[in-house]
LUMDRENTOR-120892 format. One record per atom (N, C-alpha, C): residue number from 1; x, y, z. Coordinates in pm, whole numbers, plus 50000, padded with zeros to 5 digits. Each point is the difference from the previous one (the first is absolute). Last residue first. Layout:
<rodrens>
RODREN   num       X       Y       Z
RODREN   NUM       X       Y       Z
...
</rodrens>
This chain:
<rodrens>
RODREN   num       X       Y       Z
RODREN   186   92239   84883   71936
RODREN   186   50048   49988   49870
RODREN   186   50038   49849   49987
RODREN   185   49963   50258   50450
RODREN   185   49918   49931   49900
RODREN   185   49964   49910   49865
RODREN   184   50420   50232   50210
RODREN   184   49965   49908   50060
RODREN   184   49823   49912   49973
RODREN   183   50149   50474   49857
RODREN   183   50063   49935   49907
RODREN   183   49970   49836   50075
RODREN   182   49812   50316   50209
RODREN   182   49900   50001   49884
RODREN   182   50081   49893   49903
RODREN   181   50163   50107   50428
RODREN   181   49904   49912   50041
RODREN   181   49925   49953   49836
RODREN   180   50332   50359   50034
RODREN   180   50055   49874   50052
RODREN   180   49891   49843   49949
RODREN   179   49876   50494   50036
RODREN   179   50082   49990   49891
RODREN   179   50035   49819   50011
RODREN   178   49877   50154   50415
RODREN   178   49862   49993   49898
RODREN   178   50048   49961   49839
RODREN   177   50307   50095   50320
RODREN   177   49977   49860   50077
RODREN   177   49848   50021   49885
RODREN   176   50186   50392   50048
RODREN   176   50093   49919   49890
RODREN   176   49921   49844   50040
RODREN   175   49795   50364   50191
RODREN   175   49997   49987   49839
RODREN   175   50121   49918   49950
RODREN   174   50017   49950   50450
RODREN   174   49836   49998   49938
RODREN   174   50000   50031   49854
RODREN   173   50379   50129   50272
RODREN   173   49939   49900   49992
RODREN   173   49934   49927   49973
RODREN   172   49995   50490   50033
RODREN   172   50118   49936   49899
RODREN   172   49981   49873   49944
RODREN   171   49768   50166   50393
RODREN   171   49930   50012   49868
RODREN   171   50071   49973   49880
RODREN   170   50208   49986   50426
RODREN   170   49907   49904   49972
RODREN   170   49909   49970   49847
RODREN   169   50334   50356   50116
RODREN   169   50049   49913   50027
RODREN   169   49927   49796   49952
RODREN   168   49741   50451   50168
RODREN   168   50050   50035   49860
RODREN   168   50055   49809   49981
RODREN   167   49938   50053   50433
RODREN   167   49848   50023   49916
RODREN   167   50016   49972   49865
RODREN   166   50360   50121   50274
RODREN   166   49995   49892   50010
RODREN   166   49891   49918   49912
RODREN   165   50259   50441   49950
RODREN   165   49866   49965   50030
RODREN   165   50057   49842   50006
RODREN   164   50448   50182   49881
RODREN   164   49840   49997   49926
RODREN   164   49933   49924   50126
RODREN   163   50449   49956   50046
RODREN   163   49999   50183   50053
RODREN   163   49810   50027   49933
RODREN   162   50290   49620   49775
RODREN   162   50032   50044   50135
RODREN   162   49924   50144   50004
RODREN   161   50008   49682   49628
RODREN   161   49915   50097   50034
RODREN   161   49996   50088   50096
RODREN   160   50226   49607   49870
RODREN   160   50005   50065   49914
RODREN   160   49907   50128   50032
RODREN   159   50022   49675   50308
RODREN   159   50108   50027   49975
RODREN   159   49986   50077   49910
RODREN   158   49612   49865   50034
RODREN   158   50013   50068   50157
RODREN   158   50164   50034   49962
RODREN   157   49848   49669   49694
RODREN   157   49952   50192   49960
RODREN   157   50045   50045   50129
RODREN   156   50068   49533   50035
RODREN   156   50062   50055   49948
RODREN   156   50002   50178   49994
RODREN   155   49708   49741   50231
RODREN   155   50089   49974   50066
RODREN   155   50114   50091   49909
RODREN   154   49587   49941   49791
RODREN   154   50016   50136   50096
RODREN   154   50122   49983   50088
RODREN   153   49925   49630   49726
RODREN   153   50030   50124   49911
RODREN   153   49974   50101   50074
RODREN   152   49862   49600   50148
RODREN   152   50160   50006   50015
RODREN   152   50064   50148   49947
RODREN   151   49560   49906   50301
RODREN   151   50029   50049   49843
RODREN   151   50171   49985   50014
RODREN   150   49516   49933   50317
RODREN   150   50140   49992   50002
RODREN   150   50061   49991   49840
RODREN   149   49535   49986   50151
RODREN   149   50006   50128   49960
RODREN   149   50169   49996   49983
RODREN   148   49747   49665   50165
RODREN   148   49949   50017   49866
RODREN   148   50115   50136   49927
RODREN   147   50202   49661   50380
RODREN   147   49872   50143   49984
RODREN   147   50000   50038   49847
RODREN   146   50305   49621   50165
RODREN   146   49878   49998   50063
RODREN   146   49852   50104   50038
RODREN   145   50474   49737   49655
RODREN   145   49951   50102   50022
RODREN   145   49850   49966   50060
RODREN   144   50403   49719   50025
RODREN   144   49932   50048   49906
RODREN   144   49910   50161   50099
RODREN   143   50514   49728   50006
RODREN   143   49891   50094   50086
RODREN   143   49892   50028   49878
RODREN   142   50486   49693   50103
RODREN   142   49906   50008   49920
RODREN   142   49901   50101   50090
RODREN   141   50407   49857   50197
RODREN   141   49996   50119   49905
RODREN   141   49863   50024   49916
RODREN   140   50189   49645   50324
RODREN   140   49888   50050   50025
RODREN   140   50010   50147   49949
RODREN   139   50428   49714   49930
RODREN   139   49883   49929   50061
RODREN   139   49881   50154   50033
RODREN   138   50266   50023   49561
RODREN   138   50072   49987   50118
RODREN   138   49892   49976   50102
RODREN   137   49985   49973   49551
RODREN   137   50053   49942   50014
RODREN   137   50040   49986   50127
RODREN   136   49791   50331   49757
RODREN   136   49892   49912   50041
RODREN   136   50069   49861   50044
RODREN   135   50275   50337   49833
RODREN   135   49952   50043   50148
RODREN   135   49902   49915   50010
RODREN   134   50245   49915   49620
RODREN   134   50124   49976   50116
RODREN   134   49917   50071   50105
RODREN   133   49742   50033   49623
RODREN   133   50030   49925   50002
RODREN   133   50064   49893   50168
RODREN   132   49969   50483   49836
RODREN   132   49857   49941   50026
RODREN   132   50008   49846   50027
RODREN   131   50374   50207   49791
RODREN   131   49987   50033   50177
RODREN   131   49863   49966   50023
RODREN   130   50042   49912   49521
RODREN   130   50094   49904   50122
RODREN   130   50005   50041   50113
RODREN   129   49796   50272   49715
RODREN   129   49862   49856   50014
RODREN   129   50135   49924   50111
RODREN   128   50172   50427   49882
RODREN   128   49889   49979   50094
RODREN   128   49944   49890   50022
RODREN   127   50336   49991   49661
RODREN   127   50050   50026   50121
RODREN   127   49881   50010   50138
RODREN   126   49844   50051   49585
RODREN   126   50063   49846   49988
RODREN   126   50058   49975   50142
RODREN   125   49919   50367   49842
RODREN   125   49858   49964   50018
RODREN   125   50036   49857   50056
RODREN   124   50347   50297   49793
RODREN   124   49987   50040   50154
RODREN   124   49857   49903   50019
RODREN   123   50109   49894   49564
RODREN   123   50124   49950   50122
RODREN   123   49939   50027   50154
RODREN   122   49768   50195   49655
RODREN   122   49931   49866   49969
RODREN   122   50168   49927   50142
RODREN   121   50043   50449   49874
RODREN   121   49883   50020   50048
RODREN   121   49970   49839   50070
RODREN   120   50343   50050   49686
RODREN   120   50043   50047   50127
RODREN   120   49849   49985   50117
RODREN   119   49910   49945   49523
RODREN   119   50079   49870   50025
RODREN   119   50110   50072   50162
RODREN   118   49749   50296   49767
RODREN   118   49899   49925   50091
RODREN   118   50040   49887   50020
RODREN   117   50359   50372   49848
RODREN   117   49890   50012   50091
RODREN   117   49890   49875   50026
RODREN   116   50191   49965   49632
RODREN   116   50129   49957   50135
RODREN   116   49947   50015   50102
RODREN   115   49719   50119   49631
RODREN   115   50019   49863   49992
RODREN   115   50089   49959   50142
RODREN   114   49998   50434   49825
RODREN   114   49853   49989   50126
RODREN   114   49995   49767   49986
RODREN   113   50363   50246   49783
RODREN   113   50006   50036   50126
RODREN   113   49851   49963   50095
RODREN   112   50083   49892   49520
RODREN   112   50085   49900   50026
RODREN   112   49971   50070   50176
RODREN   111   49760   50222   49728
RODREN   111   49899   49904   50001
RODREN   111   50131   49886   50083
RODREN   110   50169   50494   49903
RODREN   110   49825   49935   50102
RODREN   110   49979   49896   49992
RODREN   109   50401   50098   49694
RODREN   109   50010   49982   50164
RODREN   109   49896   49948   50078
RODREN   108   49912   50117   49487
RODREN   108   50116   49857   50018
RODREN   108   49961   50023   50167
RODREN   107   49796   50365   49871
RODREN   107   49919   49872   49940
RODREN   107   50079   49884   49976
RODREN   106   50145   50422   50193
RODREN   106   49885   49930   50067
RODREN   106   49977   49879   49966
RODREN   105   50331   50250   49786
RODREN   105   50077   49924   50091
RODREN   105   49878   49973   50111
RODREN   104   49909   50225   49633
RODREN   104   50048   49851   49927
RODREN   104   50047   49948   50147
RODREN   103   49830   50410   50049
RODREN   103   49896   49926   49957
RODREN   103   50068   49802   49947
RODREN   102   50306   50373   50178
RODREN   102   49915   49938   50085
RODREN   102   49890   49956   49939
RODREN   101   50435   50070   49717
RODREN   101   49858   50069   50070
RODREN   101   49924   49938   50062
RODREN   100   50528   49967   49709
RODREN   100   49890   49900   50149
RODREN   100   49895   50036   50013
RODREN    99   50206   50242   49512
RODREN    99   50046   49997   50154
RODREN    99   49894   49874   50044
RODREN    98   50105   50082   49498
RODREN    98   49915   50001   50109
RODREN    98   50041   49938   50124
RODREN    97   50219   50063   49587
RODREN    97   49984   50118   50059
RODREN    97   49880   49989   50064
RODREN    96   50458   49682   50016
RODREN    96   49819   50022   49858
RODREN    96   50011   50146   50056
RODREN    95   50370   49802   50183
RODREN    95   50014   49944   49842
RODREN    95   49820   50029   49951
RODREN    94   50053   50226   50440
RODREN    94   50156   49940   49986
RODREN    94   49987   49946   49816
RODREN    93   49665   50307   50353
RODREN    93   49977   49915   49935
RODREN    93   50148   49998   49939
RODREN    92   49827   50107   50518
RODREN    92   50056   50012   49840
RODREN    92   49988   49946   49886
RODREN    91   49757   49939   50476
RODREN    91   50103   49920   49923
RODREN    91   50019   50100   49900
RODREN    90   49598   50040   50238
RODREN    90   50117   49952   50061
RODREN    90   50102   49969   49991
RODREN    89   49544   50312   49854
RODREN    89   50124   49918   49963
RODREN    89   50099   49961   50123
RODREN    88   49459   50135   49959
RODREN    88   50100   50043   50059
RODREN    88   50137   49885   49925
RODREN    87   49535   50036   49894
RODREN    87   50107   50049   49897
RODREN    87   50148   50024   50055
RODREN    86   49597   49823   50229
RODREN    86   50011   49930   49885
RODREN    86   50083   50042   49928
RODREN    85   49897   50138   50489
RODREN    85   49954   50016   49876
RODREN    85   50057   49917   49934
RODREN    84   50013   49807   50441
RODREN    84   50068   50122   49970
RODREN    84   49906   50023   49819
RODREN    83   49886   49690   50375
RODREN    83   49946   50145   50040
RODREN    83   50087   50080   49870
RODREN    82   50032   49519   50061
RODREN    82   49888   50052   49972
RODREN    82   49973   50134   49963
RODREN    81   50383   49862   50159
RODREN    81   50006   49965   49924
RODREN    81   49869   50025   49907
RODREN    80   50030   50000   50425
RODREN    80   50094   50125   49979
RODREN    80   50001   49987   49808
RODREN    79   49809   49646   50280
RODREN    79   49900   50121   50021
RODREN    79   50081   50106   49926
RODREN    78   50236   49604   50036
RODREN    78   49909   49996   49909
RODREN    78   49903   50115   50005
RODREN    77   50370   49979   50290
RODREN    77   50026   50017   49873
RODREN    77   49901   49984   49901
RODREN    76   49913   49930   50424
RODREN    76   49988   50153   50007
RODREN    76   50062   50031   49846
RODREN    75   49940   49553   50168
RODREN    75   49832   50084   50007
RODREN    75   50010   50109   49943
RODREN    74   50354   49725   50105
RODREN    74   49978   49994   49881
RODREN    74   49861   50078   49955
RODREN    73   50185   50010   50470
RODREN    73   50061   50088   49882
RODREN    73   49970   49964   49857
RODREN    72   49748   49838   50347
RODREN    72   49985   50143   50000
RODREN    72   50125   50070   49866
RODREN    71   50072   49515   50130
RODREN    71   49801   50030   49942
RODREN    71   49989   50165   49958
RODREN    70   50449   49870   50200
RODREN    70   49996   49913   49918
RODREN    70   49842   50032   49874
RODREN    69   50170   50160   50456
RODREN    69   50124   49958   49937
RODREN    69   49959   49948   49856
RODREN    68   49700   50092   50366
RODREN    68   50030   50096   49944
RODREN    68   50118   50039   49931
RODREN    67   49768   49583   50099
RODREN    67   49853   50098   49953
RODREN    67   50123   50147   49974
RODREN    66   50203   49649   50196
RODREN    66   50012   49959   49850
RODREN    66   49907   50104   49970
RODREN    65   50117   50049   50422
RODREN    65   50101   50014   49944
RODREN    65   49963   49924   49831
RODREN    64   49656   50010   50356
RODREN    64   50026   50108   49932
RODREN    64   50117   49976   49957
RODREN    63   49747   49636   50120
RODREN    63   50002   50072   49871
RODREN    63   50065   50123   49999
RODREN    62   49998   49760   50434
RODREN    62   50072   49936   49927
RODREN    62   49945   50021   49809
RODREN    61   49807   50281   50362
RODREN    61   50147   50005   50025
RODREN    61   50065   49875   49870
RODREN    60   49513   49996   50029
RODREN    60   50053   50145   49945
RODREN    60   50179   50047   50037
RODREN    59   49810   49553   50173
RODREN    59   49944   49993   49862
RODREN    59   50079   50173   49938
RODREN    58   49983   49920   50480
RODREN    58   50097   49915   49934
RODREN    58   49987   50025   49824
RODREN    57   49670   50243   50247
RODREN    57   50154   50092   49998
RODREN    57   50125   49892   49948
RODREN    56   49481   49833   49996
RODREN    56   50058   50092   49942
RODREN    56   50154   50065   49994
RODREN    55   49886   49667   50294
RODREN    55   50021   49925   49884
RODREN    55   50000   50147   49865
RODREN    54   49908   50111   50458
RODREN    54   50146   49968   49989
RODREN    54   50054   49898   49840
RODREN    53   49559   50198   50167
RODREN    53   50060   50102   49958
RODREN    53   50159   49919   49975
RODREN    52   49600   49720   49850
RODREN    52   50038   50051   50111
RODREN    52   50074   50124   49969
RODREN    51   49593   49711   49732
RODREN    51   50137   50091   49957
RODREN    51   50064   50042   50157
RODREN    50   49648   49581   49871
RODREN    50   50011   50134   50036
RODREN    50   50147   50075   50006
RODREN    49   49714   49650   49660
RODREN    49   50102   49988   50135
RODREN    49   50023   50135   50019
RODREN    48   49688   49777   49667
RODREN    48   49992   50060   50149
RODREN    48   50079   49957   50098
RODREN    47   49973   50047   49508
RODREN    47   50054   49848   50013
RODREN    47   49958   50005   50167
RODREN    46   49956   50443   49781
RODREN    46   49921   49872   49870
RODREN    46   50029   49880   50098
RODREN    45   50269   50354   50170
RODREN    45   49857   49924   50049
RODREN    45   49906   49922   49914
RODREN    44   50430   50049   49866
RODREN    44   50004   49962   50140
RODREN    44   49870   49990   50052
RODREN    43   50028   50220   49622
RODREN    43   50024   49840   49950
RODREN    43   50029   49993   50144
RODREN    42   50027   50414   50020
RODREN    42   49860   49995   49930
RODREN    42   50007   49828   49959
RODREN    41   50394   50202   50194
RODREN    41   49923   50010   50093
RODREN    41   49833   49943   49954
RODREN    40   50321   50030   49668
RODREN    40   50030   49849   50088
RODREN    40   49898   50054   50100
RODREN    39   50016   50330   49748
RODREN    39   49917   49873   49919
RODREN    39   50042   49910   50076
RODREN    38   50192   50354   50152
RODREN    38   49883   50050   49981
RODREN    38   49907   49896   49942
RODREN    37   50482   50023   49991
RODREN    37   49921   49949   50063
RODREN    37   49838   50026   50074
RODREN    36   50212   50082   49590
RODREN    36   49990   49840   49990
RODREN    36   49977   49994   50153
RODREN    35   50013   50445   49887
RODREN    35   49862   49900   49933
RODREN    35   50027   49864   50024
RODREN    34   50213   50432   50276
RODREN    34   49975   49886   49941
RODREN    34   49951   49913   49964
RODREN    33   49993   50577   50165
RODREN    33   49986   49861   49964
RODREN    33   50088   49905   49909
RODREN    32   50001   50479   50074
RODREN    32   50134   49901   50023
RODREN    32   49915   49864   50011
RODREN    31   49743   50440   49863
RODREN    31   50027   49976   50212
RODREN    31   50105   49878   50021
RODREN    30   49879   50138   49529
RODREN    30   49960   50128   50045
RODREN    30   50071   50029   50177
RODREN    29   50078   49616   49668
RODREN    29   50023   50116   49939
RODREN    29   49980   50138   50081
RODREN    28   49788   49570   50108
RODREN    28   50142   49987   49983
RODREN    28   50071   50080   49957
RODREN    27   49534   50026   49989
RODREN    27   50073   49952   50217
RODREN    27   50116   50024   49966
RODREN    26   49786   49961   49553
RODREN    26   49998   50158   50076
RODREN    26   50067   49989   50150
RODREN    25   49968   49629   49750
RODREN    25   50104   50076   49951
RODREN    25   50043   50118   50066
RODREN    24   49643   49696   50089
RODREN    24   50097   49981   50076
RODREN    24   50119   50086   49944
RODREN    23   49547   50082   49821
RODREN    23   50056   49975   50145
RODREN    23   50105   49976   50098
RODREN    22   49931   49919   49508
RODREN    22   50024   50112   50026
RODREN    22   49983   50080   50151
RODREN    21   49979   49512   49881
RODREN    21   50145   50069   49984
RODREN    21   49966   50140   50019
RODREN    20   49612   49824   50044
RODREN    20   50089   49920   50051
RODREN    20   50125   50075   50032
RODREN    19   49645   50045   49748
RODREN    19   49985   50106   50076
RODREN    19   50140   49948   50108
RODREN    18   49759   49636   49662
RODREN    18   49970   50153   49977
RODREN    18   50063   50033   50121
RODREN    17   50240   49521   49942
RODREN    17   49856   50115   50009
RODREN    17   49975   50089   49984
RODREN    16   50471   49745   50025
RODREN    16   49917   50054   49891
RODREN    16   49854   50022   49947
RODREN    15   50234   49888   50445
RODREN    15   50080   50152   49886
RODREN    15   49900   50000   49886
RODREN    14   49921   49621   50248
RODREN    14   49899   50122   50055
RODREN    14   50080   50091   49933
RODREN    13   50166   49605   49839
RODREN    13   49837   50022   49970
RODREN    13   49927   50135   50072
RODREN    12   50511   49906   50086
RODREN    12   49965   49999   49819
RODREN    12   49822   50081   49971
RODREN    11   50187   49799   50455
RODREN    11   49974   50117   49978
RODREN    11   49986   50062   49851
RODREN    10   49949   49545   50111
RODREN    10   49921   50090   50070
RODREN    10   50000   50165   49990
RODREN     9   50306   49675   49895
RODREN     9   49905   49994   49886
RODREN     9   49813   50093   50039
RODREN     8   50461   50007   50307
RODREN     8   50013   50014   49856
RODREN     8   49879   50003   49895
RODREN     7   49959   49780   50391
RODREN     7   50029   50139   50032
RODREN     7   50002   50071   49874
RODREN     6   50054   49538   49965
RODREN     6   49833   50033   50059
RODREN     6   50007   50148   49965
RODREN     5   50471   49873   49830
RODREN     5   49901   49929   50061
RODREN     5   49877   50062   50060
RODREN     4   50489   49985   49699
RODREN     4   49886   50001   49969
RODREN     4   49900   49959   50107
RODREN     3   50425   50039   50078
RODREN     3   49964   50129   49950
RODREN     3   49864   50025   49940
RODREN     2   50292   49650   50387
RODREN     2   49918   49982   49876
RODREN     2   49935   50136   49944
RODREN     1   50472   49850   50259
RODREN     1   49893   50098   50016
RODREN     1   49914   49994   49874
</rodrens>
């Protein structure tokens, strides 16, 4: 499974556009989005292949046991970690008299946890480019896209959004597929 590929470098460049991440942070934080797949749906059509519903539910069934075994929990130690004041002590202090404090135990842990985190991130991506892979593989799977207006990324939002305006849903679509489009210029 090649970890480094298209997808991957693809998604590097649109994350790290203005408005990007904080877009997708917010989906992800607020309504359970997923950014990596949220960016494969967005590099799928960069490449115009159309997103089906069944290549979605294969794709979102065979991540969730690592997305929530593995991504989410290092997500949540590093966020927790973030969050606590700086003076909070964790540790006693045993032969000094300065206790663990979450400020010391930010500035060693965070940078080794959000590292694991995107080297998990960079696996599950990896995993997608290969089912992308093993489905354009199977006879008459390929489907480009035949309406202007067909959006892999609303295929997705419609899940994340269940129960939203369809209208809305769309408009979602659109500002991210705009975000998208600006880093794809570049």
């Amino acid at each position: 499974m090649s970890r480094d590929n298209e997808f991957w470098r693809y998604s590097l460049q649109v994350y790290a556009q203005q408005g990007v991440s904080e877009l997708a942070l917010n989906w992800q934080n607020q309504y359970g989005a997923n950014v990596n797949v949220l960016l494969w749906c967005s590099w799928l059509e960069s490449q115009d292949i159309a997103l089906t519903e069944n290549l979605l539910s294969s794709a979102l069934l065979g991540i969730e046991a690592w997305d929530t075994g593995i991504i989410k929990p290092l997500r949540a130690v590093r966020e927790t970690i973030a969050g606590l004041p700086a003076n909070t002590n964790f540790l006693p202090a045993i032969d000094s008299d300065t206790p663990i404090a979450a400020g010391r135990v930010e500035k060693s842990l965070r940078p080794l946890l959000l590292a694991a985190e995107l080297d998990a991130e960079q696996s599950l991506q990896a995993w997608l480019y290969e089912r992308l892979v093993a489905y354009l593989a199977e006879p008459g799977s390929l489907q480009r896209h035949t309406d202007a207006e067909c959006s892999n990324v609303a295929v997705y939002l419609r899940r994340v959004f269940a129960g939203e305006d369809s209208a809305e849903v769309s408009n979602k679509a659109a500002q991210w597929k705009k975000l998208c489009a600006m880093s794809e210029a570049l």
